[in-house]
N, C-alpha and C positions, 0 to 999 in steps of 0.2 A: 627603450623598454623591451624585455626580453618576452617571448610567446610561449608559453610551453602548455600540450595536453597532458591530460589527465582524464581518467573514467570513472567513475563508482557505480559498485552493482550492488543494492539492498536485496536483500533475500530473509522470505521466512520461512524459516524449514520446523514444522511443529516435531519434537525429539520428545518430547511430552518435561520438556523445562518449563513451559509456560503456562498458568494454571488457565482455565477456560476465559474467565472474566477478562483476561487481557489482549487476550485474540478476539473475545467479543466488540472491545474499543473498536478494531479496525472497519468495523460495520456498519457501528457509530456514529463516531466522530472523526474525519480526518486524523492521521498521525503522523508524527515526524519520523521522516527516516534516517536522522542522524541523534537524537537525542528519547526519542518515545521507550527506548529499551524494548521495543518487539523486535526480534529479529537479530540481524548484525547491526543494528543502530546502538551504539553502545559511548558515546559523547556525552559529556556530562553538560554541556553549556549550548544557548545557542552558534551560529556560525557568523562570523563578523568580518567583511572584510578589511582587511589590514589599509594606512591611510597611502600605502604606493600601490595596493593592489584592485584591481579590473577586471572584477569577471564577464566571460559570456559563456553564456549556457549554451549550444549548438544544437544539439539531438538530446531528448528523453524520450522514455517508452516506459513504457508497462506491457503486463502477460495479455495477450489479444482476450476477445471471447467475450459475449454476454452473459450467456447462462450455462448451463449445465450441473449434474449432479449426480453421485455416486463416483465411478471410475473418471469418471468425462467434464467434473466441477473444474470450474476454473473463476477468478474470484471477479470480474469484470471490476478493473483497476481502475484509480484514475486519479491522476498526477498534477497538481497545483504548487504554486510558488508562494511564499509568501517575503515578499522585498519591503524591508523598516514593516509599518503595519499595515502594508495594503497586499491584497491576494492579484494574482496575476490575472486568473480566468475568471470571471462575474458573472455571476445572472444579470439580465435585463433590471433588475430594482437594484443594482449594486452592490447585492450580498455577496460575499462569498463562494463562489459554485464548486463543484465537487471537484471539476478540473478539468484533463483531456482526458480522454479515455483510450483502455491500453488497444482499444479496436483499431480508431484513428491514427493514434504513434505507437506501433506495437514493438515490443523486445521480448523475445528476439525475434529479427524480421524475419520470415518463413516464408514459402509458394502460397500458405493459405492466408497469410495477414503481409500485409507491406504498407510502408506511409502512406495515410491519406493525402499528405503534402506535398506538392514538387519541391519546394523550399524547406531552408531549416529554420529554428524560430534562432530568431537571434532574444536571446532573455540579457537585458545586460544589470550589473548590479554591480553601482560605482563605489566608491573607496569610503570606507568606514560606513558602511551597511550593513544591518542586522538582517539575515536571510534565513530562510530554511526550505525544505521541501516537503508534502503533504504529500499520504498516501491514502486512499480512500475505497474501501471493497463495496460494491454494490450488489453481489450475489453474497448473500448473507452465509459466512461459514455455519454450517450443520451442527448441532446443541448437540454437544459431546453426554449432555447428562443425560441417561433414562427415567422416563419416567414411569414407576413404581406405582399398582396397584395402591389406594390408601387404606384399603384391610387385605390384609392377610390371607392368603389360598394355601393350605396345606394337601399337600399328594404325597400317598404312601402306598407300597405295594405290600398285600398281605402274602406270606409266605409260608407251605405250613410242611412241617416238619414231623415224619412219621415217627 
């Protein structure tokens, strides 16, 4: 059986193609980074593995950081699997959990964020498996809408003209 790596880097760059409502999801409800249509996720189906193929996941990350806002926002990420129908990272009752967070496995790794992990995860996900990957913002993107006076303020300047 032959090894080969490979990487993928999701990215969402707002270019103002995405109307609010859909960058609102990611605040939400977890989304897929290979099929959700945010972002480069642009797959039309979900991902299956093939019946000779064997994946293992080695390293993910997300953008570090809890909070911040204005210049200094940063979306405190957090990265879940979900392998056939069960999610990788759980809460304590067995739901579902948001994931790992980009604080713990950060990307990219920098002086101010590096793994919280000495090891890597090994994720493995065997031959003809329905897979995908979850992204989840916990610092709520900022509400692009204004909100507007609901009556009307009229200002004029008079001007007078000899």
């Amino acid at each position: 059986m032959s090894v080969r790596r490979q990487g993928y880097e999701w990215r969402v760059e707002d270019i103002g193609q995405l109307p609010p409502k859909r960058l609102e999801l990611l605040s939400k409800l977890p989304q897929s980074i290979f099929v959700s249509g945010i972002g480069n996720a642009t797959l039309k189906a979900r991902l299956r593995t093939k019946d000779t193929e064997y994946l293992v996941i080695k390293y993910f990350g997300s953008t570090p950081g809890l909070y911040g806002t204005g210049n200094a926002w940063v979306p405190a990420g957090y990265v879940n699997f979900t392998i056939g129908t069960t999610s990788y990272f759980k809460d304590p009752d067995g739901r579902p959990s948001r994931g790992l967070s980009g604080s713990a496995s950060p990307y990219p790794v920098s002086l101010n964020y590096g793994p919280a992990f000495k090891s890597e995860f090994d994720i493995e996900i065997p031959p003809g498996t329905d897979w995908d990957i979850d992204y989840f913002i916990a610092n709520a993107i900022i509400d692009p809408v204004e909100l507007f006076p609901s009556t009307p303020s009229y200002t004029w300047t008079m001007t007078l003209v000899p």
